[in-house]
C-alpha positions as CSV (number, residue, x, y, z in Angstrom):
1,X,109.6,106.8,106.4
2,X,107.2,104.7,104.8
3,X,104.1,106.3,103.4
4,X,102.0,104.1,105.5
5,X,103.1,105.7,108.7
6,X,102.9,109.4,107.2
7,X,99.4,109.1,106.2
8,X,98.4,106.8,109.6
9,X,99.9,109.9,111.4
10,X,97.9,112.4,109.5
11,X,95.3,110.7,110.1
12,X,95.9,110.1,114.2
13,X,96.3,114.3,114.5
14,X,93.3,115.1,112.9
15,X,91.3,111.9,115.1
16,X,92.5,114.1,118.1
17,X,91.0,117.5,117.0
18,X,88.2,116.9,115.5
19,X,86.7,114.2,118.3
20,X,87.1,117.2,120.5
21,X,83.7,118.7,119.2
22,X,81.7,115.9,118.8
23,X,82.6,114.9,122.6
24,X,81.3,118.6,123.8
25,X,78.4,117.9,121.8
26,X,77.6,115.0,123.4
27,X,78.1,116.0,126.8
28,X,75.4,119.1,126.0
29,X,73.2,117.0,124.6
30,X,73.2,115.1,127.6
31,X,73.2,118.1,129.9
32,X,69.6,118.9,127.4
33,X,68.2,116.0,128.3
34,X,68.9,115.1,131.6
35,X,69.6,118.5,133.6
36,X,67.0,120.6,132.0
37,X,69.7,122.4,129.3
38,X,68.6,124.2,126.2
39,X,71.7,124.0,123.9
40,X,69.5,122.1,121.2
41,X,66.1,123.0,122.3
42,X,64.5,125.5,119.5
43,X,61.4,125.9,121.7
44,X,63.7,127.1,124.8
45,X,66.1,128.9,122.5
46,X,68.0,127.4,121.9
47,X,69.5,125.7,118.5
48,X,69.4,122.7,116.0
49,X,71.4,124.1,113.7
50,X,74.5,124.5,116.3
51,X,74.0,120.9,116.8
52,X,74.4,120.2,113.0
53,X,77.8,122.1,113.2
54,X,78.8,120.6,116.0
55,X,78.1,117.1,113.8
56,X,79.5,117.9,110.7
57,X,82.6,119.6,112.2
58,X,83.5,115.8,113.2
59,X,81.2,114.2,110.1
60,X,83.1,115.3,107.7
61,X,86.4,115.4,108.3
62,X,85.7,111.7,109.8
63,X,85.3,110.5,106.1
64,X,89.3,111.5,105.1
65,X,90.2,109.9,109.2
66,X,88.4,106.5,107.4
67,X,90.5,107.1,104.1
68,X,93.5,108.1,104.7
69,X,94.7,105.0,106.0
70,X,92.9,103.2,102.9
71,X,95.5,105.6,100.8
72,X,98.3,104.5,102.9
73,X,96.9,100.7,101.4
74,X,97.3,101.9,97.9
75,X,100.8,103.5,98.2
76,X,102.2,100.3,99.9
77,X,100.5,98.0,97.4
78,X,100.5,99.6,94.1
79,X,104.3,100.3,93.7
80,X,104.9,96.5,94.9
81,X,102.5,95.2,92.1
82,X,104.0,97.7,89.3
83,X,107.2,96.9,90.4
84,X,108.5,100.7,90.2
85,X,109.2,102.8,93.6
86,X,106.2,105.3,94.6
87,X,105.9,108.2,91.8
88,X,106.5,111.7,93.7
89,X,107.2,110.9,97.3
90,X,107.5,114.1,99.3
91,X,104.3,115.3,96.8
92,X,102.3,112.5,97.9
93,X,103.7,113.2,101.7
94,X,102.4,117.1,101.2
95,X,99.1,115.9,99.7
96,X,98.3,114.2,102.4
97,X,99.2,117.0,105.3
98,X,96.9,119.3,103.0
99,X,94.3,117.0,102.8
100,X,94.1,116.9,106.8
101,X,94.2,120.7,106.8
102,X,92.0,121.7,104.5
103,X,89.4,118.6,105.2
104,X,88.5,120.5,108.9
105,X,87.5,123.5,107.0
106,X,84.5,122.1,104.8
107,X,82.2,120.6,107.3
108,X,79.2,123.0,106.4
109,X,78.5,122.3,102.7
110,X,76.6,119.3,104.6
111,X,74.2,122.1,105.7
112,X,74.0,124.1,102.3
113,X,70.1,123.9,103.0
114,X,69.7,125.2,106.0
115,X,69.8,128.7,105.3
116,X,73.2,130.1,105.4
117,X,73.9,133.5,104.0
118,X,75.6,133.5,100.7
119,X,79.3,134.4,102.1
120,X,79.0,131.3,104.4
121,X,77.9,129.2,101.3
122,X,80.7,130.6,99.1
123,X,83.2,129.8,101.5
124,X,82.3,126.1,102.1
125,X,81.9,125.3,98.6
126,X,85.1,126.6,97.8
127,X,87.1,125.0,100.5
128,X,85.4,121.6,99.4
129,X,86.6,122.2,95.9
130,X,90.2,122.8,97.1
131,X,90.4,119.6,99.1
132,X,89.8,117.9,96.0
133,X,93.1,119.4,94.6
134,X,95.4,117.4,96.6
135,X,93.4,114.6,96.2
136,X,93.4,114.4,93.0
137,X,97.5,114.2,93.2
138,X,97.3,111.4,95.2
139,X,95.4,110.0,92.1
140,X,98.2,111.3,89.6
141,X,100.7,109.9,91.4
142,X,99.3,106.4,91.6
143,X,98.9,106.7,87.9
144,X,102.0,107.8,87.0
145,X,103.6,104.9,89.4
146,X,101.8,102.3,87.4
147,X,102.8,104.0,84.3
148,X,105.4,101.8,82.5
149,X,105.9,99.7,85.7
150,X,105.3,95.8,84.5
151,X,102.1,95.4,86.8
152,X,101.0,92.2,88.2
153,X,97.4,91.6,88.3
154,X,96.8,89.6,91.4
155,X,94.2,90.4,93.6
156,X,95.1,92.6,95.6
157,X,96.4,94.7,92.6
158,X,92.6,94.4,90.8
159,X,90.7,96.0,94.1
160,X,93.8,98.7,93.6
161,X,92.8,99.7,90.3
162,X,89.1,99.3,91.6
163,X,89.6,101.7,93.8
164,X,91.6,104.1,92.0
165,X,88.6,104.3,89.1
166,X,85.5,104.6,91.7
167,X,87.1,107.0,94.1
168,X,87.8,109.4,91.2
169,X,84.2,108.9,90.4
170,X,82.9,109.2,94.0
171,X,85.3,112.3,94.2
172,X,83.7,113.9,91.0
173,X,80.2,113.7,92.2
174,X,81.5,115.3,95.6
175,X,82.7,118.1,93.4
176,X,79.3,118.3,91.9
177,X,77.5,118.5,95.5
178,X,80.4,121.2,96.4
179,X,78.1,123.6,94.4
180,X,75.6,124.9,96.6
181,X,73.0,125.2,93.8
182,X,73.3,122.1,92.5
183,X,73.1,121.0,96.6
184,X,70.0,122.5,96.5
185,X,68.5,120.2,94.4
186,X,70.0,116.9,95.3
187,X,70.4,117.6,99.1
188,X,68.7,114.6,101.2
189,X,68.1,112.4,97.7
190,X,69.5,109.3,96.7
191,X,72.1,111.0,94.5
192,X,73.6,111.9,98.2
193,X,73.4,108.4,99.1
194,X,75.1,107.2,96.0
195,X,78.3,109.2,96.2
196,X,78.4,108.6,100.0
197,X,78.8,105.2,99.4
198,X,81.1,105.6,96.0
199,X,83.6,106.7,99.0
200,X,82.9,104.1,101.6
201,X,82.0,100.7,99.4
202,X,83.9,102.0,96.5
203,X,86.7,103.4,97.8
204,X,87.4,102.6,101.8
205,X,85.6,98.8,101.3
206,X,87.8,98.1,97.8
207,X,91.2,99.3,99.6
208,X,90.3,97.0,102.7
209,X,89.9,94.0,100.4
210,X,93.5,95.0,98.3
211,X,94.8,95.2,101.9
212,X,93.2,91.7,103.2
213,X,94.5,90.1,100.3
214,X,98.3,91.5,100.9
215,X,98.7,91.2,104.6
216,X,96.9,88.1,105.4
217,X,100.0,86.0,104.4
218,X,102.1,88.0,106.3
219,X,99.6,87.6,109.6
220,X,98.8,83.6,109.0
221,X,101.3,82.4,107.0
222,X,98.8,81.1,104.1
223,X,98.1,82.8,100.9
224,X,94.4,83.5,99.7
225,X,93.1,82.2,96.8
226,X,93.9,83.7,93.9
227,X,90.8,81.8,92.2
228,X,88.5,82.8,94.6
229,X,89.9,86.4,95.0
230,X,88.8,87.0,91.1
231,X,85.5,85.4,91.7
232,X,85.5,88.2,94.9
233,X,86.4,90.9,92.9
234,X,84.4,90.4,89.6
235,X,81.3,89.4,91.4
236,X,81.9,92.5,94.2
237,X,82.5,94.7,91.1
238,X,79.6,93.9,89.6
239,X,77.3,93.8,92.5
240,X,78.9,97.3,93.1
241,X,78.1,99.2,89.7
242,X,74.7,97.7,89.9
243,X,73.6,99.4,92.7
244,X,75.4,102.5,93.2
245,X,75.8,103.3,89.6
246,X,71.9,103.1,88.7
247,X,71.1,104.4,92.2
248,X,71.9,107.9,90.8
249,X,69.2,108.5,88.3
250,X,66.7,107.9,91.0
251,X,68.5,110.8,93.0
252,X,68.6,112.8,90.0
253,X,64.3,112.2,89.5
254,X,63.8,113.4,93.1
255,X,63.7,110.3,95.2
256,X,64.2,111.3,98.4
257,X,66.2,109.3,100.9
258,X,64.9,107.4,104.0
259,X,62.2,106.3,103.1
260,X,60.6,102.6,103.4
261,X,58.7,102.8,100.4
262,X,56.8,105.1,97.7
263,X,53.7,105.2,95.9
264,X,54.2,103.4,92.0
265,X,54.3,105.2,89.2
266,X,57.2,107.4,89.7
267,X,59.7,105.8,87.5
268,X,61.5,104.7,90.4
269,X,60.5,100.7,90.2
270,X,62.6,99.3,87.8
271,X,65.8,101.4,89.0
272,X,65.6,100.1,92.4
273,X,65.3,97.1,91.7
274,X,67.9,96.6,89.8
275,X,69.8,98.1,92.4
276,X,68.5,95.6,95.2
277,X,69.5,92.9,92.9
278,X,72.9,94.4,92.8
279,X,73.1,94.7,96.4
280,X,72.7,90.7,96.4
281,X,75.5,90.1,94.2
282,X,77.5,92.3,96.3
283,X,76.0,89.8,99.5
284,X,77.4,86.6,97.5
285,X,81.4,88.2,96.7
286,X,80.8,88.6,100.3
287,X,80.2,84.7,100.9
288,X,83.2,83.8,98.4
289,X,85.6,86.4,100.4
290,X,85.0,85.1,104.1
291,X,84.7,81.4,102.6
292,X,88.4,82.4,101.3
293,X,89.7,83.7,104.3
294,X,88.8,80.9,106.1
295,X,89.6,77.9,103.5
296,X,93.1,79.9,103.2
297,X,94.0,79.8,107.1
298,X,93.5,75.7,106.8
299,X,94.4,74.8,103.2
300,X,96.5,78.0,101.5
301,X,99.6,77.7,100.5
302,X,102.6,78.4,102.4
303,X,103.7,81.9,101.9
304,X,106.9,82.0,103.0
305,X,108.8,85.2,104.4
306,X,108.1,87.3,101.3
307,X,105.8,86.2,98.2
308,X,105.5,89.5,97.2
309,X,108.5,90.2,96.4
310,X,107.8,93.8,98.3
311,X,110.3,96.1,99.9
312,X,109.3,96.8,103.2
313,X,110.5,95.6,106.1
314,X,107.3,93.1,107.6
315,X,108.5,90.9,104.8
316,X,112.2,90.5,105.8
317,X,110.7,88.1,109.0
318,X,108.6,84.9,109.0
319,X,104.8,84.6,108.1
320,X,103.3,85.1,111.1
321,X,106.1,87.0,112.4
322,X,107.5,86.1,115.7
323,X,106.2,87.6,119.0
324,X,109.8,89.7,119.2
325,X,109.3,91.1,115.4
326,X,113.1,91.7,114.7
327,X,116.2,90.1,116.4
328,X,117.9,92.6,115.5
329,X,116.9,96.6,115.3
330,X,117.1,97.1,111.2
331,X,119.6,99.8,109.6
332,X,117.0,101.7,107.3
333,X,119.0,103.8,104.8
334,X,116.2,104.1,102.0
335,X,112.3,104.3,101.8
336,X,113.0,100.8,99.9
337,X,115.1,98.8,103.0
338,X,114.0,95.4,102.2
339,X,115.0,95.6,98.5
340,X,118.4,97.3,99.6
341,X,119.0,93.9,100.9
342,X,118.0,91.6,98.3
343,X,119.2,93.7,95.4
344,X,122.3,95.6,96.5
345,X,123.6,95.4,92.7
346,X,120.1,97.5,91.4
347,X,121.6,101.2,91.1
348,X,117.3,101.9,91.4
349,X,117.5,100.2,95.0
350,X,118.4,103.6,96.8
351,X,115.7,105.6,94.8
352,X,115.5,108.5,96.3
């Protein structure tokens, strides 16, 4: 089975548990304040901090539900563009069943500050460490399937390696916020703000873009820009490091987050402005990427049924594909079935 599907339904069985809380919670938070309930209400008794767990039960385990599918991406694109099958297989298949187990187990260290006893602490930062474990396999194994592949550097290939270099980053930093004393400090500053988006611009954004740039042939028959997917990247890179890099240091000085504005003089000014201007840049790869999509749909180039080259099976049928998909139900007898068929001679075609 294609990695896509494995991680899409990891990703589907932890949607269904962990909306399960946040739906209760909404429904008391309604019954609090509209039928005189006191779930939430600290001055009837009740508790904010069972709302928070509530939250973060969902919260957090909501960031790998927005990933995971953005690792499915990576392992459908990299191997393509490195030309070499997916490195580890049924590792990267058990990464990903850990990660959705272990993930509903860390939703506290969100709430280090709130005045937890020391086993509850403990506990949360040690499950948040562990998650990064099969993570970090997922990372290996992208590595070591681009290792000695002869990699093509299209676009879709550079917001690969894009991602694989900031989400080890953003991952690193979540390591650091895993340790409740370090948490202490940096709790509600811009440091938090910084690594959140390391994982959603940096990671979840970057595998979106690798994934428009792949499957938009396949879904309008037109390939994107390769010119103007460089300019995207480059400028979207830089744009990127600008403001999330340097918005760190700011973290690290104390700046709180949301807040409007500050008094000068706090050594702030300079490092947020350079991260504003960043934040433009990121605003004008923007501009080039929607101008490409929709130059592309009138004035691409044809794609064909498979420029790619890939191994899957969308690619065996036209660009779009036709409203019946397949006229015929394929025989699948290797995680590589489209290759099977154009390379029956390759003794690598039924890599197993």
């Amino acid at each position: 089975m294609p990695l896509l599907a494995w991680l899409n339904l990891t990703m589907s069985g932890m949607l269904l548990i962990v909306i399960t809380p946040l739906t209760a919670a909404q429904i008391m938070l309604l019954v609090d304040r509209y039928l005189g309930g006191h779930f939430f209400d600290t001055q009837a008794g009740g508790s904010a901090t069972l709302w928070m767990h509530f939250f973060w039960i969902f919260g957090h385990p909501e960031v790998y539900i927005l990933i995971i599918p953005c690792f499915a991406f990576m392992s459908e694109i990299i191997p393509v563009f490195s030309r070499k099958p997916i490195f580890g297989y049924p590792v990267m298949v058990g990464a990903t069943v850990s990660i959705g187990f272990v993930s509903m187990s860390v939703w506290a260290h969100h709430m280090f500050t709130v005045g937890m006893n020391s086993y509850a602490n403990s506990f949360f930062a040690i499950t948040t460490m562990a998650v990064g474990v099969p993570t970090g396999i997922k990372i290996f194994n992208w590595l070591g399937t681009m290792w000695g592949g002869r990699i093509q550097f299209k676009t879709p290939m550079l917001f690969c390696i894009g991602f694989l270099f900031q989400f080890l980053i953003a991952g690193l930093t979540g390591i650091m916020l895993a340790s409740a004393p370090f948490d202490w400090q940096l709790s509600l500053s811009y440091f938090v703000v910084a690594h959140f988006h390391y994982v959603i611009v940096g990671g979840i954004l970057f595998a979106l873009f690798a994934a428009f740039y792949y499957w938009y042939s396949k879904v309008t028959g037109r390939m994107m820009s390769e010119r103007l997917g460089k300019w995207h990247f480059w400028l979207f890179m830089l744009g990127f490091h600008m403001t999330f890099d340097v918005m760190h240091i700011p973290g690290l000085l104390g700046m709180p987050r949301r807040i409007y504005t500050y008094e000068p003089g706090r050594g702030w000014d300079t490092l947020n402005l350079i991260v504003s201007i960043g934040a433009f840049v990121q605003g004008i790869a923007i501009l080039v990427f929607v101008a490409n999509l929709i130059i592309s749909y009138w004035k691409g180039a044809r794609a064909g049924n498979d420029p790619w080259d890939a191994w899957t099976l969308e690619w065996s049928v036209s660009s779009p594909p036709p409203a019946y998909n397949f006229a015929s139900i394929p025989t699948v007898a290797s995680r590589r079935p489209l290759w099977d068929l154009k390379h029956p001679e390759d003794p690598d075609s039924r890599y197993d």
